[in-house]
C-alpha positions, 0 to 999 in steps of 0.5 A, a space after each residue: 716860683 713867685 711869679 714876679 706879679 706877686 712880687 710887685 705887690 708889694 711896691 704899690 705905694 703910689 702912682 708914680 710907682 707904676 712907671 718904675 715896674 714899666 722902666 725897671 720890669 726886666 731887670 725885677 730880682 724875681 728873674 735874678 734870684 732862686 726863690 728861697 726854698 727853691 732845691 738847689 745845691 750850691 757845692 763851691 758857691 760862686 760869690 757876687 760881692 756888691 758894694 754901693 758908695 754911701 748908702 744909707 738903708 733907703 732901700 724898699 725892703 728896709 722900709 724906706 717909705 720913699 725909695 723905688 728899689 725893686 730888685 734890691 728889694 728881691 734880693 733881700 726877699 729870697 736872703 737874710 737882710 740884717 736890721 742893724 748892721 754897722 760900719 767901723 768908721 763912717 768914711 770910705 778907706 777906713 771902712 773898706 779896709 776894714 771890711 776888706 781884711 777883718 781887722 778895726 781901723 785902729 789895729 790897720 792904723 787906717 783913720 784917714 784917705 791916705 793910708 793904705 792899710 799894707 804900710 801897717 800890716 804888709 802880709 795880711 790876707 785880705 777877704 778876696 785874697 783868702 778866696 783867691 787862696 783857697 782856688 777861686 778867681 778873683 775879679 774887681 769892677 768898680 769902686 771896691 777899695 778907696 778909689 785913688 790908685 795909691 789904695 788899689 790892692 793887686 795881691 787881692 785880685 786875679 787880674 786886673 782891675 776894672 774902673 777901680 779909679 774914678 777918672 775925669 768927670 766928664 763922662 763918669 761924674 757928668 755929661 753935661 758941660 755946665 756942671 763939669 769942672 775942670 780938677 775941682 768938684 763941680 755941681 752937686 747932682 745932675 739929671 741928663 736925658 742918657 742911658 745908664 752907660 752914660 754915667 761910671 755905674 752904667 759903665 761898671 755893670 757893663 764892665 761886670 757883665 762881660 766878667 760874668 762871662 769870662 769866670 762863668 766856668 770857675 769858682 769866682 768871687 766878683 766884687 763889684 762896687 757902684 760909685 753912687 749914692 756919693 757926690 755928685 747926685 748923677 743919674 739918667 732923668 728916668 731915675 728922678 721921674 720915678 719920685 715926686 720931691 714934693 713928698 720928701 719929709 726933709 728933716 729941721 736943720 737943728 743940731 742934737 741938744 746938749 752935744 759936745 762941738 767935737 760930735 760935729 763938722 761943717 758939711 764940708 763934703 757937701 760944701 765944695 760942690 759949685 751949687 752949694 754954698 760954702 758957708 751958712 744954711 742950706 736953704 728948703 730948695 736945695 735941701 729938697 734937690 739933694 734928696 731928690 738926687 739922692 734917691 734917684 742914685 738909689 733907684 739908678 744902682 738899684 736897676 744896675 743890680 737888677 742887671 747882674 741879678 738878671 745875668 746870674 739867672 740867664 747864665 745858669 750861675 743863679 743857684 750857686 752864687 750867694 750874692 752878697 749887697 753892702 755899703 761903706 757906710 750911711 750919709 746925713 741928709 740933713 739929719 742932726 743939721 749934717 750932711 754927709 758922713 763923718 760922724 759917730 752918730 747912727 745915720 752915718 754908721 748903720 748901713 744896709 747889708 744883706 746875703 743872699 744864699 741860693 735855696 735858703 730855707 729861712 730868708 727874712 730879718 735878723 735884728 740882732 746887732 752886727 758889724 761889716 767887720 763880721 762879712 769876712 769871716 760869714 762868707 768864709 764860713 758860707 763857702 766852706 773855707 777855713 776862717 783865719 784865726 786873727 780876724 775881728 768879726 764873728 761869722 753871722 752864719 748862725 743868725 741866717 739860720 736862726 734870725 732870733 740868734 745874736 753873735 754879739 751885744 754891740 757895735 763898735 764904730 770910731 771917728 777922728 777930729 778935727 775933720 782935717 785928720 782925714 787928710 792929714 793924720 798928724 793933724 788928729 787930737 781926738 779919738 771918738 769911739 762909738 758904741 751901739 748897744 740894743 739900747 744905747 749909743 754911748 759915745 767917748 771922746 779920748 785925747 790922741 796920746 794919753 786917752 784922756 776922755 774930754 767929752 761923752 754922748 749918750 742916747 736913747 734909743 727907746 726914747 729918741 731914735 733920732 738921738 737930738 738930745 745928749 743925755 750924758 750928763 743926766 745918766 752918769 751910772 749909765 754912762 760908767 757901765 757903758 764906759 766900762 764897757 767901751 774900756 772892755 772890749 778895747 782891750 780886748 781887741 
């Protein structure tokens, strides 16, 4: 085995990085995974199912110049990390919902925060369920489904479960008393000299711990879902010395050229937090704070997953587990002058994904387009369960065999406007449906009712990866073969 000196090598950007291997060395992913072609014989694969809260790829491995992630980072070393992996709609309980059954948001009908997706479709199977199902036993600790209790899903589960509701902030959100408001969002982020189980996270990895012991005996399926990068930006002070914020490249606060107000919203997220204004410029310092407190979240959940990774491999569960790491969606950091989610543009819809099969023969990069939609079915087929027929992803097992393998030529995600149809979903008057393909995202406004399209995106990833400048209205052909397209593949779902 890699011995995980060799491992670190490839974390040496910087001298601050030394502290990490000094603070997170035990919890390193070389002690939690099977390095990769290591013989194992996984037979009924146990699955530890890992979701993170608002991550955007800024992790090591996805070649975030920034990020301090070592374990994630070893995780996707020894698996299949999916270069271009996207959510269906960039906002908790329409992406999880998704992901969760296999189906869109529109055939769920879940576009907002308060619709479960049982009202539409009361008997179908969700991914943890199917498992559950076909004999194994189900667990959830954390945030897996949107977190009010009104969307928890007991048929998915074999018990009960664990922290699944964010409860008062005061000991999950915050510990200290000043940035603690009572029913309202208090301050934005905070750094407290605490240990990990100060904050919710470090209370779910304990919580998951004790689980792993509990099943460590039968076939599991262990969701575990960690509540941060989201607001606010909690994390114990070890995690913020790991970064000097004065490196941060922050992005202009300028909006993309050309593009329709539709495209766009008011951070209002970010906006109710005490320490942020609620109208006009985020100033430099406070942008830099947000950042600064983003990627401390980041390495925070980072050595959370190094605990379960290191639990694996102590219980012996290591070489028959495939542990899958996952995120709702991505998270503007002032890119395109946004902050938060909610948009349709690649920032807030590309999200990191990466499977892990215990003793795999080709781990490395897939580039190929996929969408989280494809998770159900691909860890179905990895543990050799029958894949339900009404489902609308596609297995990606073939691009873990082979990376240069596409399953398809597009991505599709969708947003609704005004920003106050999350909330209401009476309040709704346009559908935005985003399509990624290897070159374009083209993008189709549609009027609620009779899909009138009232207004087009169109950006070029050759040209501007960034996409700051809508080019609609200069390439008419290509916006009619890709609205074709678009028109195709909805009809189909």
């Amino acid at each position: 085995m890699i011995e995980c000196k060799n491992k670190w090598n490839n974390y040496k950007k910087g001298k601050f990085k030394l502290l990490l291997y000094l603070l997170l060395s035990p919890f390193l992913s070389c002690s939690g995974t099977p390095e990769s072609g290591e013989e194992t014989n996984i037979g009924n694969p146990n699955v530890l199912f890992i979701a993170v809260d608002d991550l955007r790829p800024t992790l090591g491995c996805y070649g975030d110049p920034w990020a301090v992630t070592p374990n994630v980072d070893g995780l996707a070393s020894g698996g299949v990390m999916f270069d271009r992996a996207y959510c269906q709609q960039a906002v908790c309980a329409p992406s999880r919902s998704s992901l969760m059954t296999g189906l869109r948001p529109d055939k769920l009908k879940v576009w907002g925060l308060k619709k479960h997706f049982r009202e539409t479709l009361p008997d179908v199977v969700t991914l943890p369920e199917h498992f559950k199902n076909n004999g194994y036993v189900t667990r959830a600790v954390g945030k897996i489904y949107h977190d009010p209790q009104s969307h928890k899903d007991s048929r998915s589960w074999s018990g009960e479960s664990v922290l699944s509701v964010t409860q008062n902030g005061k000991g999950h959100k915050y510990v200290l008393e000043e940035n603690y408001v009572e029913k309202k969002k208090g301050a934005a982020f905070e750094r407290a000299p605490v240990e990990d189980s100060a904050y919710i996270d470090g209370k779910v990895s304990d919580a998951a711990l004790r689980i792993l012991h509990e099943v460590k005996h039968k076939p599991f399926f262990l969701a575990v879902g960690y509540r941060r990068p989201h607001l606010p930006f909690s994390a114990p002070e070890k995690y913020w010395n790991l970064y000097d914020p004065e490196k941060f490249q922050i992005p202009e606060n300028i909006h993309p050229k050309d593009v329709p107000e539709v495209a766009l919203h008011r951070s209002q997220e970010l906006r109710g937090y005490t320490n942020v204004p609620n109208e006009g410029e985020i100033d430099s310092l406070k942008a830099r704070q947000l950042w600064h407190g983003y990627y401390a979240s980041v390495s925070y959940i980072d050595a959370q997953i190094g605990k379960l990774l290191s639990e694996l491999k102590k219980l012996n569960l290591a070489k028959n587990t495939i542990v899958v790491l996952w995120s709702d969606h991505g998270f503007h950091l002032q890119e395109q002058g946004l902050w938060c989610k909610a948009t349709n543009y690649e920032i807030a819809n590309r999200v990191p994904l990466i499977v892990n099969v215990p003793g795999t023969q080709n781990p490395g990069k897939a580039e190929g387009l996929v969408e989280l939609v494809d998770l159900y079915p691909t860890l179905a087929d990895l543990c050799n369960l029958p894949i339900p027929n009404k489902v609308d992803g596609k297995s990606l097992k073939p691009m873990m065999d082979d990376h240069s393998h596409k399953v398809k030529d597009f991505a599709l995600s969708q947003f609704i406007r005004p920003y106050e149809g999350l909330f209401n979903l009476n309040a709704r008057e346009v559908m935005g449906y985003s399509l990624r393909t290897e070159q374009y995202r083209y993008v189709e406004w549609r009027k609620i009712g009779d899909d009138e399209t009232v207004a087009t995106e169109l950006y070029d990833h050759k040209e501007d990866l960034p996409e700051m400048k809508n080019i609609s209205h200069e390439q008419p052909e290509q916006v009619e073969v890709l609205s074709e397209k678009l028109k195709d593949i909805l009809d189909k779902e």
